[in-house]
Steps between C-alpha positions, in 0.01 A plus 500: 500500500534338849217530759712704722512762242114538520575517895715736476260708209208494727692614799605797353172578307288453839791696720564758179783543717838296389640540894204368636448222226864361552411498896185266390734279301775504703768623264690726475377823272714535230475107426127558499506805246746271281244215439221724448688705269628097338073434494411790342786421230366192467174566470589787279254687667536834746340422831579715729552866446743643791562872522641699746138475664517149528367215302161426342363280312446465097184376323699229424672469854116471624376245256816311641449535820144343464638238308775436739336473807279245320791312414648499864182435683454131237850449581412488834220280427696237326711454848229469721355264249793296487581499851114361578561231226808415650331480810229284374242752474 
């Protein structure tokens, strides 16, 4: 699992909207259902249920998302903390 996957994941789970999701992320929308569909087969886990009405979320899809923004905002983190070591801070 790459960090853009979790990107893309909590684009689409905030938007619950794959059009408006791929606009976020700048790519295009049928890439951006592909690597959702390859995280959920990874993860052998459903995330995202998408009907005709749209898409919404799954228990699991919202323990996920929790756990994913987490791991985005400490990613973050570790930048900024790098940068302000490399910058003597």
């Amino acid at each position: 699992m790459e960090l853009r996957h979790l990107r893309y994941f909590v684009a689409v789970a905030e938007e619950l909207n794959f059009r408006r999701a791929a606009e976020r992320v700048r790519v295009a929308q049928p890439a951006l259902s592909k690597q959702i569909k390859d995280l959920e087969f990874e993860l052998r886990v459903k995330l995202l249920a998408r009907n005709t009405a749209g898409v919404a979320l799954t228990d699991a899809g919202s323990v996920f998302l929790t756990e994913a923004t987490a791991l985005l905002r400490r990613a973050a983190d570790a930048v900024l903390a790098a940068r302000e070591a490399e910058a003597g801070r």
